[in-house]
C-alpha positions in Angstrom: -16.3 17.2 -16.4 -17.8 14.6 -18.2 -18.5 11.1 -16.6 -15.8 9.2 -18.1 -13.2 11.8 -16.6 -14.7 11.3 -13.3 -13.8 8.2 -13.6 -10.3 8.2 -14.1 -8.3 6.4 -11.9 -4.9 5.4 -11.9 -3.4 2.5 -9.8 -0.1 3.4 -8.2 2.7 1.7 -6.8 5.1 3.7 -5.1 7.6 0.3 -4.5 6.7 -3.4 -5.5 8.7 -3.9 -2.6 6.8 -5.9 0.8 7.2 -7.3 3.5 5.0 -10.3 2.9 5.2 -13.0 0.8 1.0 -14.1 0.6 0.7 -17.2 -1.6 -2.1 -15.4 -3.8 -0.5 -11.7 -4.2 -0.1 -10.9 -7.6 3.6 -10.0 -7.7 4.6 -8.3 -4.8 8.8 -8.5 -5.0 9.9 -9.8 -1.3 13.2 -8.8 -0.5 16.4 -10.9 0.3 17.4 -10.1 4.1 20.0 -12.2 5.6 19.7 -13.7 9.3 20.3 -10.9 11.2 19.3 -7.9 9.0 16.8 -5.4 9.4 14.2 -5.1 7.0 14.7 -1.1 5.3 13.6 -0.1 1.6 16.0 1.1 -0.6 15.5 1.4 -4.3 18.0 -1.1 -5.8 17.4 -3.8 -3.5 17.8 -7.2 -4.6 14.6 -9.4 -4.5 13.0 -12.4 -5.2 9.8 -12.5 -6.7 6.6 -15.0 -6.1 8.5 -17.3 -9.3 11.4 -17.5 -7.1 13.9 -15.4 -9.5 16.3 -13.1 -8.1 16.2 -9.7 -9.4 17.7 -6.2 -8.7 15.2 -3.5 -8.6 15.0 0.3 -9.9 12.1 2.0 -9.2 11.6 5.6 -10.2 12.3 8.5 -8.0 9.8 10.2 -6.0 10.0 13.5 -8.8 9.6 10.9 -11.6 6.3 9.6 -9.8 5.4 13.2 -9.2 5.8 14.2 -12.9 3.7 11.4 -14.1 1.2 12.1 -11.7 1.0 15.4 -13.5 0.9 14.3 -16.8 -2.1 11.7 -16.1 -4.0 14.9 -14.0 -3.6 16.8 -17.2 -5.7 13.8 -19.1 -8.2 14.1 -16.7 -7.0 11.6 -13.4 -8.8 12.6 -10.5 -8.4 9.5 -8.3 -5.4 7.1 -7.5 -5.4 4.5 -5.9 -1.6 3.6 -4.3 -0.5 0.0 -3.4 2.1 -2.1 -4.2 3.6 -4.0 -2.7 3.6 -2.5 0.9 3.5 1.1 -0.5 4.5 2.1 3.3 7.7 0.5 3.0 9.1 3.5 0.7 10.1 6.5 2.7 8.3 8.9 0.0 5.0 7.3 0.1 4.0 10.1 2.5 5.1 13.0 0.8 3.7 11.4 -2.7 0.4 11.1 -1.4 0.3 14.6 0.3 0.9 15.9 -3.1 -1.4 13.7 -4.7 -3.9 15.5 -2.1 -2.8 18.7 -1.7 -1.2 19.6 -5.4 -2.9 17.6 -7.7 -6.7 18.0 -5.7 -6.8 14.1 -6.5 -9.2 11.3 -4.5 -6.4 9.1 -2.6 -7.4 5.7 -2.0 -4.1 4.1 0.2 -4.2 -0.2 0.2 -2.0 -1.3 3.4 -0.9 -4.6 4.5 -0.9 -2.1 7.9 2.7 -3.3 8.5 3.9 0.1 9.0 0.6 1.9 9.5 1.8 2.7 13.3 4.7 4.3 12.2 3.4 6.5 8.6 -0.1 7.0 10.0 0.1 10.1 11.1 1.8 11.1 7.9 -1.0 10.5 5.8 -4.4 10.2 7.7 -5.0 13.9 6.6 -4.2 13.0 2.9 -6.3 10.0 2.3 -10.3 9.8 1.6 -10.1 5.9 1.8 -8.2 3.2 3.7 -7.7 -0.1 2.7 -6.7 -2.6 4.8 -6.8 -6.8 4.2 -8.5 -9.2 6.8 -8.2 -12.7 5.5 -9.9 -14.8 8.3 -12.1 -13.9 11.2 -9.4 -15.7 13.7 -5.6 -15.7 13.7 -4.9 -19.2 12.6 -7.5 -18.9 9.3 -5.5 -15.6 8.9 -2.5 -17.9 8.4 -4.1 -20.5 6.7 -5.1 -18.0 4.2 -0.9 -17.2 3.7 -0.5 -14.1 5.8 1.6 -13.9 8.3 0.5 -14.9 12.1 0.6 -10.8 13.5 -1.2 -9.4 10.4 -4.9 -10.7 12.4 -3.7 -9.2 15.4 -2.2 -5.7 14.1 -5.3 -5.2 11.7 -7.9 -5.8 14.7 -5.7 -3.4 16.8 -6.1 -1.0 14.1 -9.9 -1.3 13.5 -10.4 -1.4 17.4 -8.6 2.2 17.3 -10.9 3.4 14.6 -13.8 2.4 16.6 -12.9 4.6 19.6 -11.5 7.3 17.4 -13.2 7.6 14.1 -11.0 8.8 11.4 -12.1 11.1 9.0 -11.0 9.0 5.5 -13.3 5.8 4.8 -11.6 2.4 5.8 -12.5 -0.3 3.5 -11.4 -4.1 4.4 -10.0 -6.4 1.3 -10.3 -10.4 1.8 -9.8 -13.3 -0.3 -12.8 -15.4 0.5 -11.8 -19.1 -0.1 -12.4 -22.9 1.0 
């Protein structure tokens, strides 16, 4: 395999779909969620995206995803990197990166907000060579100052702080957006 194959990596997103609506994301579609409602993915959900236009969403199915996947390992892909939006939200997300790992023999590279880490962890920590996970202040309130939401500080510390007393086997790599 020659360098430049080595090298190929495709970005993923599994849903544009999140949970967050950060001031500096790049297009992350929030959904619309009446008072009351909980927050669940589906594929067709109306959302509203960071230019404040409504929009109904279709994303592709999981064997659509899975089929491309092939098609890009057949051109030589041998890394992904999955994010999204939250790419935890989508149900799939598990299954598409254990056969990213498993199937394909790719590198998985998995960018979390952490949101629903708690819950999907277990699903994927044996399918994943890297982590990512964002920290956008050393305290809670820069955290917020910096357009997350006021738990993300707290939930991402927990995380790390669980890392630290049980090492996982992937690499965890911490995203910030250094500012004024």
């Amino acid at each position: 395999m020659s360098q430049e194959q080595e090298s190929f990596i495709a970005d993923i997103w599994p849903t544009g779909m999140c949970d967050m609506a950060c001031p500096f994301c790049y297009g992350a579609d929030v959904p619309i969620i009446h008072p009351g409602e909980p927050l669940i993915y589906t594929p067709t959900q109306e959302t509203i995206n960071l230019t404040g236009t409504r929009e109904p969403r279709s994303e592709g199915s999981t064997d659509e995803i899975k089929k491309a996947l092939k098609m890009l390992v057949k051109a030589g892909l041998n890394k992904i990197n999955i994010g999204g939006g939250e790419p935890l939200m989508r149900p799939e997300t598990p299954d598409i990166i254990k056969f990213a790992k498993e199937e394909l023999k790719l590198t998985v590279y998995l960018s979390t907000n952490g949101t629903f880490l708690k819950r999907k962890y277990n699903e994927v920590k044996n399918y994943i060579d890297i982590l990512g996970l964002p920290l956008d202040g050393s305290t809670p309130e820069i955290n917020v100052e910096m357009g997350r939401r006021e738990y993300l500080h707290r939930n991402i510390s927990r995380i790390l702080t669980h890392f630290k007393e049980v090492p996982p086997k992937h690499k965890v790599k911490i995203g910030t957006v250094v500012s004024k």
